[in-house]
N, C-alpha and C positions, 0 to 999 in steps of 0.2 A: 480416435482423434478428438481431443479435447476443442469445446467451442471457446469461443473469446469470451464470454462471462468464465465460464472453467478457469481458464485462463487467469484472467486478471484474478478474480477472487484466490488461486494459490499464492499467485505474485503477493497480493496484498496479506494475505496470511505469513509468506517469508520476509515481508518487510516489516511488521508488525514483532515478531519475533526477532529483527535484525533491531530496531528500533529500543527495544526491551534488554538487551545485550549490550547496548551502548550504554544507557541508559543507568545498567547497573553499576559500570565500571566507572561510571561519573564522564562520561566523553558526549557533553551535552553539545556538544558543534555537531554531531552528527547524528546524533538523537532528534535533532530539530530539522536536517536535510533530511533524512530518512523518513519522519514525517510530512513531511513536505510532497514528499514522493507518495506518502498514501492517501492525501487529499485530492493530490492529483488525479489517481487512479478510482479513487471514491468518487469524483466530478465527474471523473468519464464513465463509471455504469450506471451513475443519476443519468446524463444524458442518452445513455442506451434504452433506459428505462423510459424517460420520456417519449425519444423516438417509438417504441412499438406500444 
């Protein structure tokens, strides 16, 4: 059973690579959502990180 840092950091490794795919094909509308989605995910294991 993977923990929730496991977790999020594959998550953010398949967005990071989904983000790079958009990116190439010139579909920056969703190069910048998909980003968006890993700041997110980057702010929530700063705040995991803070908590412990």
């Amino acid at each position: 059973m993977m923990t929730r840092k496991e977790e999020v950091l594959r998550t953010l490794a398949m967005l990071r690579y989904e983000a790079n795919r958009y990116q190439s094909v010139g579909n920056g509308s969703m190069c910048q959502r998909v980003n968006m989605k890993i700041r997110r995910l980057m702010n929530e294991l700063d705040v995991d990180v803070v908590k412990n």
